[in-house]
Steps between C-alpha positions, in 0.01 A plus 500: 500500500175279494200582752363253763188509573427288814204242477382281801321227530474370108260232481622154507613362207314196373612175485463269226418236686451451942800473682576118547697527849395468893657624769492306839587634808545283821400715839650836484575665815399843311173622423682760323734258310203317404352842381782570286548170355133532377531868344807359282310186403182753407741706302662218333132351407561180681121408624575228765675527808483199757523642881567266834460645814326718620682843370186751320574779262564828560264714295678781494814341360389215297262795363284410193670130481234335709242555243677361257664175642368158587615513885508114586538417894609165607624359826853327344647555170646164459186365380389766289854501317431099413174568317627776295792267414274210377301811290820542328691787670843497540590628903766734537602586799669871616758380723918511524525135524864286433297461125392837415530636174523856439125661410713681237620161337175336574196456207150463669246234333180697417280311815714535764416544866816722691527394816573773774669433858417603803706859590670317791489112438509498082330193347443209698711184442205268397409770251870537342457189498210514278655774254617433169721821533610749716609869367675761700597843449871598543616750799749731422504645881335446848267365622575129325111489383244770339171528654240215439231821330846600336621202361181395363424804311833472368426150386121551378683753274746264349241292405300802330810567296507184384147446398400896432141424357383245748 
């Protein structure tokens, strides 16, 4: 029988090259979503993250992320979201929309900006509007919908899987 010997907290493992995706968020109702969303995005190594509103982080549960991401705070997202397309980015939004593909079926471009809806109102229709796709994550049970901080994570990993080293 082998032996286990439990390690925490490895150091994070480097990336060949900086993580090439966004994340957006419109307002969030949560401070605490908000916190979450950024830990994930810290330990995914995504740098940016675009905030609306007025929601702040949550020290103790974004934890160390803060120091490490590129907190942007704008009034709106819509016009944010048009600049980054004209740099090149594809939008994607995280939404269960009539055209939703499955994030399982789904391959990310390298710049992409994922798009994250409010936890009551989802993504606005002038910014679906916007999207060049929308991605949603199947429900096997109840409630219909995962957690904004939930469903992100879940996506930001997807997109680590597919590009492992950055």
């Amino acid at each position: 029988m082998r032996e286990f010997i439990h390690l925490r907290h490895q150091p994070p493992r480097p990336l060949d090259r900086p993580r090439e995706l966004v994340l957006a968020c419109p307002p969030m109702r949560s401070n605490v979503n908000l916190s979450r969303i950024a830990r994930a995005a810290g330990c995914c190594g995504v740098r940016r993250v675009i905030c609306c509103g007025t929601a702040k982080l949550v020290k103790t549960i974004a934890r160390d992320a803060e120091a490490t991401l590129d907190l942007e705070h704008h009034r709106t997202l819509l016009p944010v979201l048009k600049r980054l397309r004209s740099e090149g980015y594809q939008l994607v939004g995280l939404e269960q929309t009539t055209g939703s593909m499955c994030l399982y079926d789904f391959r990310f471009a390298r710049r992409t900006v994922l798009v994250v809806g409010n936890e009551r109102l989802g993504l606005e229709p002038p910014v679906l509007a916007l999207l060049d796709h929308t991605v949603e994550i199947p429900v096997f049970g109840r409630p219909l919908s995962y957690n904004v901080a939930t469903a992100t994570a879940m996506a930001l990993y997807e997109y680590c899987r597919q590009y492992p080293r950055g």
